[in-house]
C-alpha positions, -999 to 999 in steps of 0.1 A, spaced: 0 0 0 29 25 6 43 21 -32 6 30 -42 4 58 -16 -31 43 -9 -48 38 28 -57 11 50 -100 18 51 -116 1 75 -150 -19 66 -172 10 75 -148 32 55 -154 14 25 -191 16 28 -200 49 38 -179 56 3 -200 35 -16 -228 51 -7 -216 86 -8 -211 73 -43 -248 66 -47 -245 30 -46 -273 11 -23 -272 -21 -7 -236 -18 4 -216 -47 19 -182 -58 23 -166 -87 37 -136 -89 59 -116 -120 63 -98 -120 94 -60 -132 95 -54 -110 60 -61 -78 48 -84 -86 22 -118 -70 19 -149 -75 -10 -173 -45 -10 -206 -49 -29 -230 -23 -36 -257 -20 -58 -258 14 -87 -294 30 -82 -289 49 -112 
């Protein structure tokens, strides 16, 4: 993440971006032991 000069977001981080986006039913999905995350949303538009 350095190299890319990106951030470490949390889970709630990632969806309250989503949906400032516009995107609705937001998800994500955390699995513990990496730092790997999935976040869904649907586009409303």
């Amino acid at each position: 993440m350095p190299l890319l000069r990106a951030a470490y977001l949390s889970d709630a981080e990632h969806r309250d971006l989503l949906t400032q986006a516009g995107f609705a039913e937001v998800a994500t999905k955390h699995l513990p032991g990496n730092n790997w995350i999935c976040a869904t949303g649907r586009s409303v538009t």
